[in-house]
C-alpha positions in Angstrom: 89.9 32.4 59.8 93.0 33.8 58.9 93.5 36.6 60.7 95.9 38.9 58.8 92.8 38.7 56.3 90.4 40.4 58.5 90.7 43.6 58.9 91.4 44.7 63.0 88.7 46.9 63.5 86.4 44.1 62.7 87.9 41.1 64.2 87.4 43.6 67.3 84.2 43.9 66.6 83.6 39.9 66.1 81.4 39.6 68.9 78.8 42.3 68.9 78.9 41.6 65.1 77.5 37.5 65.7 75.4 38.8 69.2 73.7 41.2 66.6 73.1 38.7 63.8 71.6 35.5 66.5 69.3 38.8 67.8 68.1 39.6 64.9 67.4 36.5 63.9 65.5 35.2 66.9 63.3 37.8 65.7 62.6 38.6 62.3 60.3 40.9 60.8 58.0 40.1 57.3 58.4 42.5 54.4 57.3 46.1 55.5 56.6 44.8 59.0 60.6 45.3 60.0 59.8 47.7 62.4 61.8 46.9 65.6 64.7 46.3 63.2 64.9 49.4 61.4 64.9 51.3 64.7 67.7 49.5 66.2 69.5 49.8 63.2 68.7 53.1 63.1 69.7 53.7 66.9 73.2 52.4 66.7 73.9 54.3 63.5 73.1 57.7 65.4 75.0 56.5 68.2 78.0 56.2 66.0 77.6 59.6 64.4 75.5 59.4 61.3 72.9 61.5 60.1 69.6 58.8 59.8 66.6 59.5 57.7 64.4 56.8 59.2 60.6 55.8 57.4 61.6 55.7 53.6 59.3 53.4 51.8 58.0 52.9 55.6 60.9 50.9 57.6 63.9 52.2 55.6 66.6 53.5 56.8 69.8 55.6 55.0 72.6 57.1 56.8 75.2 59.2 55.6 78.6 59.8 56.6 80.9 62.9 55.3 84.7 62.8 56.1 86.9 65.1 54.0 86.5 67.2 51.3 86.1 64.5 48.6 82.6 65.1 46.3 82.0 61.5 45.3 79.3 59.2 47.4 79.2 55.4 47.4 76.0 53.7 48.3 75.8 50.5 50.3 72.2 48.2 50.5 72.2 45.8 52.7 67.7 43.9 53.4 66.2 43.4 56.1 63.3 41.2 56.2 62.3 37.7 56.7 60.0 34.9 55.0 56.9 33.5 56.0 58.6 30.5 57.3 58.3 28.1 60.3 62.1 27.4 60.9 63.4 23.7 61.8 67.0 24.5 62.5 67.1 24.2 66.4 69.2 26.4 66.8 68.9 27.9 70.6 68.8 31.5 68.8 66.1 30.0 66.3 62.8 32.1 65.4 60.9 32.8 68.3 58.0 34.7 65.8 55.6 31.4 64.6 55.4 31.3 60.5 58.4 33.9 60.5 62.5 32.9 59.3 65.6 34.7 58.6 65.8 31.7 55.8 67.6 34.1 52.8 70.1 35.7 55.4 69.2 39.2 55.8 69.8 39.0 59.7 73.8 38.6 58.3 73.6 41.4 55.6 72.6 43.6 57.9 74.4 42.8 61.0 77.4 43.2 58.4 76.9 46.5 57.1 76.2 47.9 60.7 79.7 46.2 61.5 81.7 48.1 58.7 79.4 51.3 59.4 80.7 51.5 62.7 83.9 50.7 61.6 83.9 53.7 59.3 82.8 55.7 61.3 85.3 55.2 64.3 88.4 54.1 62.8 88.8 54.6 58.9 89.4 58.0 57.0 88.2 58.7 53.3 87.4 61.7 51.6 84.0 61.7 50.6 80.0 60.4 51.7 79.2 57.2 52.4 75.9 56.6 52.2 74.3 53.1 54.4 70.8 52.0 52.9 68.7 49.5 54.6 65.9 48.2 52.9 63.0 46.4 53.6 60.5 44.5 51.8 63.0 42.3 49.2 61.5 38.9 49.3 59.1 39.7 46.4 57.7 42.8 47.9 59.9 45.1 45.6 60.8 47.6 48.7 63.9 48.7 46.8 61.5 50.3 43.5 59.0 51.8 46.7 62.4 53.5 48.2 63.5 55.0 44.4 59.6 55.9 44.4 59.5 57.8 47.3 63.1 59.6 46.4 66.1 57.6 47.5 68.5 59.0 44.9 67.1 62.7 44.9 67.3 62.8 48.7 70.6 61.1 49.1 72.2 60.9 45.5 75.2 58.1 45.0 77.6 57.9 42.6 77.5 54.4 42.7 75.5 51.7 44.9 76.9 48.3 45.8 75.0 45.1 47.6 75.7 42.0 48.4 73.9 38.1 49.3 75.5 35.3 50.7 75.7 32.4 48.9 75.4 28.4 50.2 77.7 26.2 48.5 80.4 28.6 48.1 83.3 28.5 50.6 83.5 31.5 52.8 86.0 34.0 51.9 85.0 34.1 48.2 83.4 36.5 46.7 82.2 35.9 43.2 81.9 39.1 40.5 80.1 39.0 36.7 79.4 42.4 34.8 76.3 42.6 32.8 73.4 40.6 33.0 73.7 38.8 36.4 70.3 37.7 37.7 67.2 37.2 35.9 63.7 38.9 35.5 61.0 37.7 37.9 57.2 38.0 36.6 54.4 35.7 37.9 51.5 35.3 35.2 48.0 34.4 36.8 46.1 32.2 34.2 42.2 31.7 35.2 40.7 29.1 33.1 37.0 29.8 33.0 34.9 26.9 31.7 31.3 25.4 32.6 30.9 23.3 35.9 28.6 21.0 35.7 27.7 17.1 36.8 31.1 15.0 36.4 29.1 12.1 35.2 27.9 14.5 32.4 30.8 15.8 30.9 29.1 16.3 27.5 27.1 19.3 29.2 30.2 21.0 30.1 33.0 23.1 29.6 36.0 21.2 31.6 38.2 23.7 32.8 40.9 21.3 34.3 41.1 19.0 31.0 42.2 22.8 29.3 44.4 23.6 31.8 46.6 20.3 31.8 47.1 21.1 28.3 48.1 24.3 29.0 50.7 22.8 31.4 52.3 20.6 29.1 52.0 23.1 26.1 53.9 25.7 28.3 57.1 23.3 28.6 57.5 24.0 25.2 57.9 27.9 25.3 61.7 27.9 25.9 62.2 24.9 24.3 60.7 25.6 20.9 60.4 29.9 21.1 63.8 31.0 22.3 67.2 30.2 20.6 69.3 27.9 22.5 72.0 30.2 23.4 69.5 32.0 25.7 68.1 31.7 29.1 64.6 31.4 30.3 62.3 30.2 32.9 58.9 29.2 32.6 57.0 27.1 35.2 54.0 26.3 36.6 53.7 26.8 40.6 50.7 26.3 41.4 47.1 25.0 40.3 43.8 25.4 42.1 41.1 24.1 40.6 38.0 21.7 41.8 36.3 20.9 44.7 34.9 16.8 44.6 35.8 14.0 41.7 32.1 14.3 40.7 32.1 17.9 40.2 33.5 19.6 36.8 34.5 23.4 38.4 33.6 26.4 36.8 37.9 27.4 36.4 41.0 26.7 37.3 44.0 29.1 38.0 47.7 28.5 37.7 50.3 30.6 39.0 53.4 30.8 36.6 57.1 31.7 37.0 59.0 33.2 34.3 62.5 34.1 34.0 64.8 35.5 31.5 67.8 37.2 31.5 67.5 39.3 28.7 64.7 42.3 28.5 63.9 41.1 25.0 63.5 37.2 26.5 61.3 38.5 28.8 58.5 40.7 26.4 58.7 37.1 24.4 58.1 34.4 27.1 55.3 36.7 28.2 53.5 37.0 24.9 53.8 33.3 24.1 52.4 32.2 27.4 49.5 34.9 27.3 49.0 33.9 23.4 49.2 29.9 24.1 46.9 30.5 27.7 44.0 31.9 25.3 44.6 29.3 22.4 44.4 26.3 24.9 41.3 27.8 26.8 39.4 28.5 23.0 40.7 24.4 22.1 38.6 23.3 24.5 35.6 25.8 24.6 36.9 28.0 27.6 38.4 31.1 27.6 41.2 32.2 29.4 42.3 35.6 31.7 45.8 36.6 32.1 47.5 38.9 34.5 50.9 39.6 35.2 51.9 40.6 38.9 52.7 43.9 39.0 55.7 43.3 41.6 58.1 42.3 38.9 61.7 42.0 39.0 64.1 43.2 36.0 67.0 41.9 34.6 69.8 42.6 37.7 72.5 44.0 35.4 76.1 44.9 37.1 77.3 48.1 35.3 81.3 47.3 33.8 83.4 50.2 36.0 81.6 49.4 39.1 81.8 45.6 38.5 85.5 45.7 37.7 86.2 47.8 41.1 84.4 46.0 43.2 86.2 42.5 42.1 89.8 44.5 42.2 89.1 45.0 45.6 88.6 41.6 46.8 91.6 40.2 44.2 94.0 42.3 45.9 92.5 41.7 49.5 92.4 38.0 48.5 94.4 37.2 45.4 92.7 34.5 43.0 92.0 32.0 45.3 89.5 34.8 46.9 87.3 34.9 43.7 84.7 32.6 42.2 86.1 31.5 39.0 84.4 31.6 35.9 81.0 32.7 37.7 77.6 32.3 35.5 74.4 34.3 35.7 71.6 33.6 37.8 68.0 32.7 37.4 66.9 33.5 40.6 65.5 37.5 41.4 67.0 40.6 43.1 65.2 43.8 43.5 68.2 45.1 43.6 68.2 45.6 40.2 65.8 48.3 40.8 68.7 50.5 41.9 71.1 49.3 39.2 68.6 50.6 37.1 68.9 54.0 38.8 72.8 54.5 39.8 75.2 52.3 38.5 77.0 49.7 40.4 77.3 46.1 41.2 75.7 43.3 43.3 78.1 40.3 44.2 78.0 37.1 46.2 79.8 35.9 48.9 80.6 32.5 50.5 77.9 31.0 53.1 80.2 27.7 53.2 79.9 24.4 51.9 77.9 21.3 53.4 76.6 21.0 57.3 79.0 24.3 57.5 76.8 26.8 55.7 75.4 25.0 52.3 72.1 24.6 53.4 69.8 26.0 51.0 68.4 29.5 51.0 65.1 29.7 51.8 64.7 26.3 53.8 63.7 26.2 56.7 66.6 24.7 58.4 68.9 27.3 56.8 71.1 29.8 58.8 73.8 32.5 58.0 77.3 31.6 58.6 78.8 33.6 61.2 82.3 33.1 60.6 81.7 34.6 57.1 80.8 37.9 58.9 84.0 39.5 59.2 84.8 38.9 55.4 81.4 41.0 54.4 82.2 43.6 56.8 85.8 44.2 56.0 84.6 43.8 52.2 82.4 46.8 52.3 85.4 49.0 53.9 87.8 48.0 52.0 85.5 49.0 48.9 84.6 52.5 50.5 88.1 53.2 51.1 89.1 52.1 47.5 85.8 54.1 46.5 87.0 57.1 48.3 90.5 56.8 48.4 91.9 59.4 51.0 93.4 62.4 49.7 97.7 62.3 51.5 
């Protein structure tokens, strides 16, 4: 790590910053169940001066913090919660909660914004609010739309919000930037296939709700291919299928969960009418019928607003210069409920490095996975750097 890179304050605060992150995940805390984390979080923050509003959207915690006499407020998110995952790492910090992982790396997110909050706090002047948002309930549980819900931006308005997710594969110390359309829309459709169960050896008195939904399967393959021009990006895949209980037994339905994508608002109202129009056509094929329903925790389209995207990479290219950045970085089809804020305050959500191979490119949300420690000072001096850019001091 070089240290002329790192700012100081954090490399003093190196240690607490990785005993924080191993705590927290030796014991992480499922979506809405991050209780013990919220309140340490929330403890350290009032021990370093900040006014806490602890219990939005149930475990939430923002914290503000005036200096100066500036008007303008930034906004910075880091999660908090886990998946329902039994880890394999080994690690002697590993999960101690059974069925329960730190496997996307919220432990580092949020060790890292405590670690620049404290920073600010005790050793960095701007002129303006800073505002420190920790959220629970990402991992498909939408708890960024339940905080907006219950008032984020009324109660503690921003003038811009920024967030942040580490990323395997990409070396640490590079951050990677894209303005507009960044991640895609996440909607799971339910499709119940209701047919006629009956005697397998007399299919001729039936209605065979697993012959219509295999079609269905292979008919859905053909949404992006044949239903979206090739210059844009969807998703659409079939998960799961329960269905059956013997060989000799023709059930009475079968369900399939499916994933769609799309990066586009307009590519998402289309891959959701042609897979509820093809789900009924299919089911009426083959004498069934067919009931759709699409999970209400959605995801939209994570867009990065232009201004806040261009600051936020000008920060890191003069921290870093070029070799910093993530050239010629692409959208993303995975989901973000970040982009329920985007929708609300402009702003920007960027990546940095988790490292490469047996150093930090295992997969997110594997169960052998684990947030890269020496990547913790770059998020932490990241997040001042673009609060004192944000709210440059008045000389």
């Amino acid at each position: 790590m070089p240290c002329q890179i790192i700012l100081p304050e954090i490399r003093e605060l190196m240690p607490s910053m990785v005993a924080l992150r191993q705590r927290l995940h030796a014991h992480p805390e499922l979506s809405y169940e991050e209780f013990e984390t919220s309140h340490l979080v929330a403890e350290k923050l009032r021990e370093w001066g900040y006014e806490v509003h602890h219990g939005l959207a149930g475990t939430g915690v923002v914290a503000t913090l005036r200096k100066g006499h500036g008007i303008r407020t930034i906004g910075l998110r880091a999660d908090m919660d886990a998946l329902p995952i039994t880890e394999t790492s080994g690690l002697p910090y590993a999960s101690r909660q059974d069925g329960k992982m730190h496997a996307c790396g919220h432990d580092g997110h949020t060790a890292m914004l405590l670690a620049a909050g404290q920073c600010l706090a005790e050793s960095i002047d701007f002129d303006g609010t800073v505002r420190l948002i920790f959220q629970p309930a990402e991992e498909g549980y939408v708890g960024a739309q339940k905080m907006i819900e219950e008032g984020l931006f009324e109660l503690f308005p921003c003038d811009a919000v920024f967030a942040m997710h580490n990323w395997p594969g990409v070396p640490v110390g590079k951050f990677g930037f894209l303005s507009g359309p960044f991640m895609a829309s996440a909607d799971t459709v339910t499709i119940r296939i209701n047919g006629r169960g009956g005697h397998g050896a007399m299919p001729q008195d039936t209605v065979d709700p697993v012959v219509a939904a295999a079609s269905l399967v292979m008919v859905l393959q053909t949404v992006v291919a044949r239903n979206l021009p090739p210059l844009d990006t969807g998703v659409v895949g079939v998960g799961t299928i329960h269905g059956g209980t013997a060989s000799s037994v023709v059930p009475t339905h079968v369900e399939l969960a499916v994933t769609v994508r799309a990066l586009k608002e307009t590519t998402r109202n289309l891959l959701l009418q042609r897979i509820e129009a093809l789900a009924h056509a299919q089911a009426e094929a083959f004498g069934a019928t067919a009931d759709v329903s699409i999970s209400p925790n959605a995801f939209p389209v994570l867009y990065n607003h232009p201004r806040e995207t261009a600051l936020a990479r000008s920060v890191a290219l003069e921290w870093l210069g070029e070799e910093g950045l993530v050239a010629d970085m692409q959208p993303m089809t995975c989901s973000e409920d970040f982009s329920f804020m985007l929708q609300a305050c402009p702003g920007s959500y960027l990546i940095m490095g988790n490292g490469e191979g047996a150093e930090g490119g295992c997969l997110l949300h594997n169960s052998a996975y684990d947030f890269n420690d020496t990547g913790l000072p770059y998020g932490a001096s990241y997040w001042v750097k673009l609060v004192s850019a944000f709210l440059d001091p008045v000389d």
